[in-house]
C-alpha positions as CSV (number, residue, x, y, z in Angstrom):
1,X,0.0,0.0,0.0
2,X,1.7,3.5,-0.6
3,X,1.3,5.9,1.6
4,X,0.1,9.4,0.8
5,X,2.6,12.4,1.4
6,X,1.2,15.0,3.6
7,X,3.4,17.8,2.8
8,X,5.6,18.9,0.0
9,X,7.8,21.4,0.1
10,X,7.7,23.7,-3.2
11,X,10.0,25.8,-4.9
12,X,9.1,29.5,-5.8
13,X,12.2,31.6,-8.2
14,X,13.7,34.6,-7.2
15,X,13.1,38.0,-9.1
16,X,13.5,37.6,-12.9
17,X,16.7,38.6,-13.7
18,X,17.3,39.6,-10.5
19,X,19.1,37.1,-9.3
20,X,17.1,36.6,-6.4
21,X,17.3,33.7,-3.8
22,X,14.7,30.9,-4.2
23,X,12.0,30.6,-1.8
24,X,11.0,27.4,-0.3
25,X,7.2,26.8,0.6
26,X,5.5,23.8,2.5
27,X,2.4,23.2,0.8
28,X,-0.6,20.4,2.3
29,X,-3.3,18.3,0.9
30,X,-6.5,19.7,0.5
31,X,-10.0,17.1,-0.1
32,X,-10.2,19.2,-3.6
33,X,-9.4,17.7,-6.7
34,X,-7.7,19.7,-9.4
35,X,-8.6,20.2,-13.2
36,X,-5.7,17.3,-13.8
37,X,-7.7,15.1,-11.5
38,X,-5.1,15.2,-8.6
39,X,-5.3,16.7,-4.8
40,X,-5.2,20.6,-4.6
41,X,-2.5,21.5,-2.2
42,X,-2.1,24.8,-0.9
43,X,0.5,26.5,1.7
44,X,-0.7,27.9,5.3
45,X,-1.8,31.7,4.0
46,X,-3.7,29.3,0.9
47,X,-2.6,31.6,-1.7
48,X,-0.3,29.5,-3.2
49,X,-2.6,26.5,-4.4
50,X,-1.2,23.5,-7.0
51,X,-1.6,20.2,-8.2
52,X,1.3,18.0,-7.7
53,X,2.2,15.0,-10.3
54,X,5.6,13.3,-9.4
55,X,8.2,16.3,-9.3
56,X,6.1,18.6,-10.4
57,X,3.9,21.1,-8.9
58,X,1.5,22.9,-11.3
59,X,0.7,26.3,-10.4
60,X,-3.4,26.5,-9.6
61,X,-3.2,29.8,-7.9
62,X,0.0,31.5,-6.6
63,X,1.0,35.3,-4.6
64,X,1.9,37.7,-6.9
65,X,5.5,36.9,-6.6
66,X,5.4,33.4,-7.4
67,X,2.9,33.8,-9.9
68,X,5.2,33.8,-12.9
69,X,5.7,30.1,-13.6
70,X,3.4,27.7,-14.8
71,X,5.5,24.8,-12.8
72,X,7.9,24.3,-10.2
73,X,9.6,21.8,-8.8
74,X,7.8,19.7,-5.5
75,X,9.8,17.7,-3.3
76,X,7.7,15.2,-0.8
77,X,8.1,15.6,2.6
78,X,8.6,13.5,6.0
């Protein structure tokens, strides 16, 4: 039986051409399904809300500064 990661920790760019650190953001499962038909996972604040296939986190809703990419990159977590 495999078991279902709680948490993922998500990857938001720095400033375009900025060369600005990455930010790192936990994000947790939601009971909503996604247009991909996967679980909705948002962070804490829930503005930052994506559906999560493998790697790859595809961006649902997102802040204004971490609205620029259509994916990131999803790591699970303990």
């Amino acid at each position: 039986m495999t078991r279902l990661n709680r948490r993922y920790a998500v990857t938001l760019p720095g400033a375009i051409s900025g060369h600005g650190p990455a930010t790192v953001v936990v994000v947790h499962a939601t009971d909503t399904v996604g247009p991909g038909g996967g679980l909705v996972w948002e962070n804490e604040a829930g503005d930052l809300r994506v559906e999560i296939t493998g790697e790859t986190a595809t961006v649902l809703a997102a802040p204004a500064e971490g609205g620029r990419h259509p994916c990131l990159h999803a790591v699970p977590l303990p």
